[in-house]
N, C-alpha and C positions, 0 to 999 in steps of 0.2 A: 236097753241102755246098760254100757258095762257100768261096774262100781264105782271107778274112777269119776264117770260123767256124773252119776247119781250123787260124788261127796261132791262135784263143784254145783251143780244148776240146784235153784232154787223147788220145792217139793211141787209148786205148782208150775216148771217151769213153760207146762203148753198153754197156758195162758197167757204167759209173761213175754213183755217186749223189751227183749235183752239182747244190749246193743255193747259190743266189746273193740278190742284193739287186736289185733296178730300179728307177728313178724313176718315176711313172708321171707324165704331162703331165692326165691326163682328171682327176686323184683329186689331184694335185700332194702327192704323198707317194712313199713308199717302201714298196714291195709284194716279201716272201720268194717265191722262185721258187725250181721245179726244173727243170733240162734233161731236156725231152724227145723227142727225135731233132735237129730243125730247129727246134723251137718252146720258148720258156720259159713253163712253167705257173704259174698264180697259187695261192699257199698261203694266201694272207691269208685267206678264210676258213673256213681249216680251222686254222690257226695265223697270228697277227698279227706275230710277230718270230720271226728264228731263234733269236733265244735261248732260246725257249719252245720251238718245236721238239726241242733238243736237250737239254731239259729231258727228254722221252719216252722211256721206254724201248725203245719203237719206232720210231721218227722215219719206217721206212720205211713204216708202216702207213697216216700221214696223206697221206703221198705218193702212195702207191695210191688211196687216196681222193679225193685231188684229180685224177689221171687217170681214173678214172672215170665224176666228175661233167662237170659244167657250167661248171668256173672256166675264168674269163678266159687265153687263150694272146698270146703274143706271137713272129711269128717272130723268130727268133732272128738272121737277119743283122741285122732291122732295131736290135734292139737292142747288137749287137755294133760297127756300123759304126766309133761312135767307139772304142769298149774295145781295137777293132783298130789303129789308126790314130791313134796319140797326137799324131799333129801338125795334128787338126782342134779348132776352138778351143773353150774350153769354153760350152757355154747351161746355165744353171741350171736353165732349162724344158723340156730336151729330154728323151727316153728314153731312158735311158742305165742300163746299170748303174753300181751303187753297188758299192761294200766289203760284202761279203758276211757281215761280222754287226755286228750292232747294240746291243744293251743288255751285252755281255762288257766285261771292263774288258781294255787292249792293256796286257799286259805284255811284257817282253826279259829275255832273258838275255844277259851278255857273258861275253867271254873264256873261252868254252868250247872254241875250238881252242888247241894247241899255237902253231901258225903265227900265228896273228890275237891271240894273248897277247903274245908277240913284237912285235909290232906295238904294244901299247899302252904296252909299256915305252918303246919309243923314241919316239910322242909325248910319254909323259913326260919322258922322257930331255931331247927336245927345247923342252919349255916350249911347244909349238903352235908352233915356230919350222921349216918345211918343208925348210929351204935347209941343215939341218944334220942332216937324216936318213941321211945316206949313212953318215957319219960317225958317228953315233951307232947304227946296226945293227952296224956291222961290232966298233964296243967290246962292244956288246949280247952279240950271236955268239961273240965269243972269251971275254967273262965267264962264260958259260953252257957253254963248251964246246961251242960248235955246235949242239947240238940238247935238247930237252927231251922229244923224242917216243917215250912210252912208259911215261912217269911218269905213275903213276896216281894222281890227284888226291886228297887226305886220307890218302894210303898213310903208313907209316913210311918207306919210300924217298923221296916227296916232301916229308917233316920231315927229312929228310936232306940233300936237295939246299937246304932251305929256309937252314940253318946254314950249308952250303957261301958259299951265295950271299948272308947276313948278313957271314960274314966276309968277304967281298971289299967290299962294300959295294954290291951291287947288288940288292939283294931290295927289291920295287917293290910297290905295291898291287893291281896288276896280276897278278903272279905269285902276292900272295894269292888272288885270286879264281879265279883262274887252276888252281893246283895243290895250294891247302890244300884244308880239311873244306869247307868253303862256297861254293857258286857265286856269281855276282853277279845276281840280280834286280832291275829297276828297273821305274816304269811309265813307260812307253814314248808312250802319249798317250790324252791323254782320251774317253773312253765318247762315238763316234757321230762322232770327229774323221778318223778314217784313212779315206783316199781309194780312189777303188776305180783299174779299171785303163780308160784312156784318160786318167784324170782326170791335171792337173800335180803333179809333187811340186817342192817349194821349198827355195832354196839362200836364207839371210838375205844383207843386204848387208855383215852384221860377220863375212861367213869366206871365206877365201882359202886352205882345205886342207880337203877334202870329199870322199866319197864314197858311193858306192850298198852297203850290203851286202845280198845274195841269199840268202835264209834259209826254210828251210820252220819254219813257223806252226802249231805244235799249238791244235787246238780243244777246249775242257776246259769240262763242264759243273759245274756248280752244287756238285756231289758227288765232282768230283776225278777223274772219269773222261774221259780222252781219247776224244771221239765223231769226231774227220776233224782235217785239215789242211786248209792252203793255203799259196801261196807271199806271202813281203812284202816289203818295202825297208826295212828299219830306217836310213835317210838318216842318215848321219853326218858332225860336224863336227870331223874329226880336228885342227884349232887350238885350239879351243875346249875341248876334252875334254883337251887337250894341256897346259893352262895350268892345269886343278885339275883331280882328280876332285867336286869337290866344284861345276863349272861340269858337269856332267852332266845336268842338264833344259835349260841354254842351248844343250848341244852334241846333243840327242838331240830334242825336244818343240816345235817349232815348227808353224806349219799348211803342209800338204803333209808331214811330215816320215816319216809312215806310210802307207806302200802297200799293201792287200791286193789280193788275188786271184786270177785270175780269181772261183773259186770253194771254197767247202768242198767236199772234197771225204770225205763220212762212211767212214766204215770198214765193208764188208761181206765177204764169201766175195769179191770180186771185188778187193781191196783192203783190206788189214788194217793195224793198227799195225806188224808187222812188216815191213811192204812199206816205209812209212817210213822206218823205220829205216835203209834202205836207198838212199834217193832219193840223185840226182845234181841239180845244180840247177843251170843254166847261166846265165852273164850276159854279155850283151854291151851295149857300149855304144856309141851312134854318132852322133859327132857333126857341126855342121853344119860344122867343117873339116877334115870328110873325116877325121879320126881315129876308128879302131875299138880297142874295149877289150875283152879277150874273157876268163873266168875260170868254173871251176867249186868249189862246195862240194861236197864230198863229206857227205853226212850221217852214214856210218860212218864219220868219224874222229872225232864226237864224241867228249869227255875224260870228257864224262860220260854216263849212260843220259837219257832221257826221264822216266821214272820218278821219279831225283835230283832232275833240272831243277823239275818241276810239284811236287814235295814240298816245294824249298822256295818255291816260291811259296804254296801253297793246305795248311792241315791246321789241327791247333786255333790255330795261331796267329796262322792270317788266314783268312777266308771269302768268296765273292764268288755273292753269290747268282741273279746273272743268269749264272753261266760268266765266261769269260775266254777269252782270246788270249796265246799264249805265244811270240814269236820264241825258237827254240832257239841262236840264233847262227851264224858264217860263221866261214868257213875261208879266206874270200876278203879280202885287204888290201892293193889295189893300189899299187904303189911304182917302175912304170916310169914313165919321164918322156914328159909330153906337150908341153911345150914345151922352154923351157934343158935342157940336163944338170945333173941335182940338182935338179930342182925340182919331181919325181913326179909324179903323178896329178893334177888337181881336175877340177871340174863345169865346164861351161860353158854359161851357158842354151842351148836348142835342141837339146843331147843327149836321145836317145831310149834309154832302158835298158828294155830287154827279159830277166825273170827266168822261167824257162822250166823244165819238167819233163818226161818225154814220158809220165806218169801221174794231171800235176794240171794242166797247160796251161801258160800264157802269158800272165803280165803286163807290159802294157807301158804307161811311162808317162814325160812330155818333163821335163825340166827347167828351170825359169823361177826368177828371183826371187822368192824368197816372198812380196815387198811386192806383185807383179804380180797374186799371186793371187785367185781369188777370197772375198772374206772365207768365213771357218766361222762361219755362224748358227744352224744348224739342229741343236738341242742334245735333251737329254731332254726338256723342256717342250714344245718344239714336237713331238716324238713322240708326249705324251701328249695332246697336243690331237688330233693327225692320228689316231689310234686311237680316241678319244671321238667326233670327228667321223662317221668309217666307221660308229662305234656306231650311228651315229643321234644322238649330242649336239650343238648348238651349240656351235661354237669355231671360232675364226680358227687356220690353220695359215699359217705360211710358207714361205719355199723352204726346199730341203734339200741336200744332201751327199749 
């Protein structure tokens, strides 16, 4: 396996049933793929999208299937070269992998750590204003009595602490979501919009306090059922989100704003839900002046289960009949400074952030202005063209994502 293949597939990856997306150049569309050893097999026609795929109650059955027959392979460095190496520029027409699912709708959840909840008070606290963070953790911190860690969210103990921190006057919207009955759920970006990995993610030109958060990505079919993970960048606009919660799609929803991949990775004897649960998600950031940014989520310190999370996203209250994409949130909220003193963390184009697992791989993807980008054209219409087309239908497709 060259090195390229070994930074994206996960350490175990010959166990692992890792199901991805590719552009193909021949067909100028987007073809479902499984990894198999050195090579990515073609699923399109045994299943057209993964979202149909993990519609199945066997997903691995079709997979068998396609290793057996006669579908189209692609070696695998050829396809990874860029996914590996985010600092090669992007071609709309090249082979590449894509964001490894397609018709799910990208939801998030927030402030599901203790730490990273903390963190959202004092952008409130701070109005999006960066230069007054220092200041406004350490009132944060002693309003709070130093830590919140252990408070179990909707508890009577957290309607406890909730009074406490009413009479002082610091109970924040934040700490609702945070540590009451309710998590926070939002959609995070539009069906066929999140980028895969070599692809850029984008910083707009209206924010000057930003960050990468490194989050594993529950996969949830149609029926509520968590079928694999992957890892994502839910790209935050820590000014923007600072200044209302009610600016939460200007500070979350941009193009580039949603990173997935490498790849799903489904759940069998070789990797379960429970292993999940479990994950370590590493992040490093490195950029072009020579600064490194280094930080891990712990997945078991969620505040709440997985379970919580997807219940309130998906039951009779809401449905999503192609599946969905669920970031479960970060633990990670960086606040060291990379220039002046006081003036923390941001993006700077030409950072490389690499969000890494050693049982789901390695995505990695540059930093550019969002304006730099390449426009997002390639929506559900042009998927239902590119799938009519393969049919056998007449239809114009155009490029894609």
């Amino acid at each position: 396996m060259t090195i390229m293949e070994s930074a994206l597939l996960p350490d175990d990856a010959a166990e692992a049933l890792l199901i991805g997306r590719l552009f193909d150049p021949e067909t100028a569309g987007p073809r479902p793929v499984v990894v198999a050893g050195s090579f990515l097999v073609d699923l399109f026609g045994h299943t057209p999208t993964v979202s149909a795929l993990l519609e199945l109650d066997d997903p691995e059955a079709v997979v068998r299937q396609a290793l057996a027959g006669d579908a189209r392979r692609w070696p695998l460095a050829d396809v990874v070269r860029t996914a590996a190496d985010a600092t090669v520029p992007e071609d709309a027409t090249a082979l590449r992998l894509l964001a490894p699912v397609d018709l799910q709708a990208v939801k998030a959840c927030g402030v599901t750590f203790v730490d990273s909840m903390i963190e959202r008070v004092i952008e409130e606290r701070c109005g999006g204003d960066f230069t007054r963070a220092d200041r406004m953790r350490a009132q944060v911190l002693q309003a709070i009595g130093g830590s919140l860690t252990g408070v179990k969210p909707g508890s009577p103990e957290a309607a406890r602490v909730k009074d406490v921190l009413i009479f002082q006057g610091v109970w924040s919207q934040y700490l609702e979501v945070g540590i009451g009955p309710d998590p926070e759920v939002f959609t995070k970006a539009p069906v066929l919009s999140a980028v895969g990995p070599g692809e850029r993610i984008g910083i707009p030109a209206f924010s000057a306090w930003n960050n990468p958060e490194p989050e594993l990505v529950l996969v949830v079919d149609s029926g509520g059922r968590i079928r694999g993970c992957t890892l994502g960048n839910d790209v935050n606009l820590r000014d923007v989100e600072g200044r209302s919660a009610l600016l939460l799609g200007m500070a979350k929803d941009n193009n580039g704003s949603a990173a997935l991949g490498p790849f799903v990775r489904l759940f069998t004897d070789s990797y379960t839900l429970d292993d999940a649960r479990s994950e370590s998600i590493r992040l490093t950031v490195s950029g072009q002046d020579g600064y490194t940014l280094t930080g891990t989520n712990s997945v078991g310190r969620l505040s709440r289960p997985f379970e919580e999370l997807v219940g309130a996203a998906y039951g009779t209250h809401h449905q999503y009949p192609d599946g969905f994409v669920l970031f479960t949130g970060t633990l990670f909220a960086p606040n060291e400074d990379r220039d002046a003193p006081g003036m923390g963390f941001t993006h700077k184009p030409g950072d490389v952030v690499g969000i890494s697992s050693a049982r789901l791989g390695t995505l990695t993807n540059m930093v550019a202005p969002t304006e730099d980008l390449l426009p997002w054209t390639f929506g559900i219409g042009d998927l239902v063209r590119y799938l009519l087309t393969q049919s056998g239908v007449e239809s114009t497709p155009r490029g894609t994502r």
